[in-house]
NUDONU-579194 format. One line per field, with one value per residue (C-alpha): residue in one letter; x, y, z. Coordinates in nm, 3 decimals, always signed. Each point is the difference from the previous one (the first is absolute). Layout:
<rs>
code = [A;...]
x = [X;...]
y = [Y;...]
z = [Z;...]
</rs>
This chain:
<rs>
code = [X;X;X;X;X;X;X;X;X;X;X;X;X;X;X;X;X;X;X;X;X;X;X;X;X;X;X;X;X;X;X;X;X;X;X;X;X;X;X;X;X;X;X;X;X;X;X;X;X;X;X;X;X;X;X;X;X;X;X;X;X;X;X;X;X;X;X;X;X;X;X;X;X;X;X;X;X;X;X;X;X;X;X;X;X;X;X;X;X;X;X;X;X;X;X;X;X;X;X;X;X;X;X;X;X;X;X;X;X;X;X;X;X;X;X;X;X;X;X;X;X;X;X;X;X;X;X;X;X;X;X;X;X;X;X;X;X;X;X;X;X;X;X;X;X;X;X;X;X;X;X;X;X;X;X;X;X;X;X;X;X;X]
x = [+6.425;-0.261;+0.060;-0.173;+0.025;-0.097;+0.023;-0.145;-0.002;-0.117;+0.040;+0.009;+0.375;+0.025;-0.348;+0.148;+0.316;-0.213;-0.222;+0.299;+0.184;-0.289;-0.001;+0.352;-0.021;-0.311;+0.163;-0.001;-0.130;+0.082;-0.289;+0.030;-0.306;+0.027;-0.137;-0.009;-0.014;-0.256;-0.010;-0.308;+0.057;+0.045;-0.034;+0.164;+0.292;+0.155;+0.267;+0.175;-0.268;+0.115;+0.310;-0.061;-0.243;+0.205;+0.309;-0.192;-0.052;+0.319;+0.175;-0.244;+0.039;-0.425;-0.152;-0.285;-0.281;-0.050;-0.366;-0.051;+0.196;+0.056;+0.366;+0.115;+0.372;+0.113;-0.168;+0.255;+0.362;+0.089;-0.127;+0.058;-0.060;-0.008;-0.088;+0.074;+0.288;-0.087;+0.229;+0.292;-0.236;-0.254;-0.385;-0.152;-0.292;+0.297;+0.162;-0.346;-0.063;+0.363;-0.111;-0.313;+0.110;+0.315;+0.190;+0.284;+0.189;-0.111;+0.206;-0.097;+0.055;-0.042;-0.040;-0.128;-0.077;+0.151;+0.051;+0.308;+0.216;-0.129;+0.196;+0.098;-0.398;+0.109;+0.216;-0.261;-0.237;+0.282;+0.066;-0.362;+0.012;+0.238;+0.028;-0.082;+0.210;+0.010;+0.020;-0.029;-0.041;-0.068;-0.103;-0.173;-0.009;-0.328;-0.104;-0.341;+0.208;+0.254;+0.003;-0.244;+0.187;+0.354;-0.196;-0.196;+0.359;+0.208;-0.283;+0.024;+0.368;-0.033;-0.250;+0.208;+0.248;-0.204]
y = [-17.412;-0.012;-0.235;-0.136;-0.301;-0.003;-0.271;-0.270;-0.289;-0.218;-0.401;+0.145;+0.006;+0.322;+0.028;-0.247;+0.191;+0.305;-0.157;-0.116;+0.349;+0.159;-0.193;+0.107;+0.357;+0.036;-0.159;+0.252;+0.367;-0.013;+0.027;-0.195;+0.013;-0.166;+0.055;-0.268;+0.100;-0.182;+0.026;+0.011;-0.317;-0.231;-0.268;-0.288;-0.188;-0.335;-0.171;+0.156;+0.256;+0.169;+0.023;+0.192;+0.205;+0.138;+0.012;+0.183;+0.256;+0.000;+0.044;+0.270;+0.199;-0.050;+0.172;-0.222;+0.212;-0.026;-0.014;+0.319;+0.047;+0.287;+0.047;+0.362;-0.106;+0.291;-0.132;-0.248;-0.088;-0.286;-0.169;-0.346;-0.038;-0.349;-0.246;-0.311;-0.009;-0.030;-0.074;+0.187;+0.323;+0.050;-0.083;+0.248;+0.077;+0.145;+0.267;+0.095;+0.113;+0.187;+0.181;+0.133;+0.067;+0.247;-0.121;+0.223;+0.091;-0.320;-0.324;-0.315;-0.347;-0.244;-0.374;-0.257;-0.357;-0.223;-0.358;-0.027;+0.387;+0.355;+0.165;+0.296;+0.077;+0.159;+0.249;+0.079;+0.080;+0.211;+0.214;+0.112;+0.085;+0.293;+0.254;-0.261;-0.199;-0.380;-0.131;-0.386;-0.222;-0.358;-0.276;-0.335;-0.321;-0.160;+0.106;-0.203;-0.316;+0.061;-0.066;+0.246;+0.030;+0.129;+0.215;+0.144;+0.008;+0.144;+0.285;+0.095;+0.051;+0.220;+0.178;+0.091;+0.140;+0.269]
z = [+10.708;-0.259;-0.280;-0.359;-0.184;-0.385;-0.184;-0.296;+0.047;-0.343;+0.214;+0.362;+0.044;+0.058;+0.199;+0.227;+0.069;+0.034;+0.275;+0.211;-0.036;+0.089;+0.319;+0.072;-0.093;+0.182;+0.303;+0.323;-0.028;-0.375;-0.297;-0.259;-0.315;-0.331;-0.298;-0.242;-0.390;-0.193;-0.405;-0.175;-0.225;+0.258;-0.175;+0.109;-0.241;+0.042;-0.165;-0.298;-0.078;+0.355;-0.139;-0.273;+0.103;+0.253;-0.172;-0.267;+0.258;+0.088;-0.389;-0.109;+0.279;+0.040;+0.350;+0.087;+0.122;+0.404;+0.152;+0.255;+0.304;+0.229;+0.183;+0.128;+0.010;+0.205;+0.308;+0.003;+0.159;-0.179;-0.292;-0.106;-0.397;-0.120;-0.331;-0.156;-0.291;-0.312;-0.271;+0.231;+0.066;+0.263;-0.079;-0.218;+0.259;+0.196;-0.263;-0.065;+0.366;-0.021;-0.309;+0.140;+0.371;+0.046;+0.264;+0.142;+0.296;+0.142;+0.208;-0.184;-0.014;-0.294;-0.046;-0.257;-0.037;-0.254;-0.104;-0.150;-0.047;+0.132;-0.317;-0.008;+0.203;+0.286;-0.204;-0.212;+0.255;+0.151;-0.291;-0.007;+0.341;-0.019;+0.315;+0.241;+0.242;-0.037;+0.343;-0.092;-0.319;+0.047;-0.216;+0.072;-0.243;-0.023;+0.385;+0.002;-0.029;+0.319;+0.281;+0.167;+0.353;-0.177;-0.253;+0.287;+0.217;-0.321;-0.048;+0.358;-0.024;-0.355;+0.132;+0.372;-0.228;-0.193]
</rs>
């Protein structure tokens, strides 16, 4: 099985739950590449102006503009799309890659990274995702401050199931 992880990652949440399911999806004869999104502001924001920069982004409905990448998504099984929430929605960087790739016809699994309520994200990011199957959803609260052994442990078991 050949599978792809996308993802953003703005405070490396979701880059750190994309390196450890990479390790279990990539486990055995399996593939597993992953293609992290990068926006070309990537500026930095603390504090409050994080806030609303982001939930700016998220109220206006504003597609940040992602720096170059190449993906041919029909040389792949299983792909694993993933973001953190912002303001109850997933991460900009992530709608922008789903309005300028067409994905279809395809098994996929979604996650994001939060610190206190996923929303209504992972519905959201299903809705855009029509003509696919959704093997798996998942979400993690604040990964980079758990325990690494049962985040490592809990990702292996999501993962067995897709």
């Amino acid at each position: 099985m050949k599978t792809l992880i996308i993802y953003y990652s703005y405070e490396g949440n979701s880059a750190l739950v994309a390196g450890e399911l990479k390790k279990a999806a990539g486990a055995g004869p399996s593939v597993c590449d992953i293609l992290e999104l990068k926006t070309e502001d990537d500026t930095k924001r603390t504090g409050f102006a994080k806030y609303l920069w982001g939930g700016k982004q998220v109220f206006t409905h504003k597609s940040p503009k992602l720096k170059p990448y190449t993906v041919n998504i029909e040389e792949y099984d299983l792909i694993i799309l993933g973001a953190p929430v912002w303001a109850g929605s997933p991460a900009p960087a992530l709608l922008s890659f789903l309005g300028e790739t067409k994905i279809s016809g395809k098994k996929l699994a979604l996650f994001c990274c939060h610190a206190g309520g996923k929303g209504k994200a992972l519905d959201k990011l299903k809705a855009l995702l029509p003509g696919n199957t959704i093997a798996g959803e998942i979400d993690f609260i604040n990964p980079a401050g758990q325990d690494r052994p049962a985040l490592t442990k809990q990702i292996e078991e999501w993962v067995k199931g897709l």
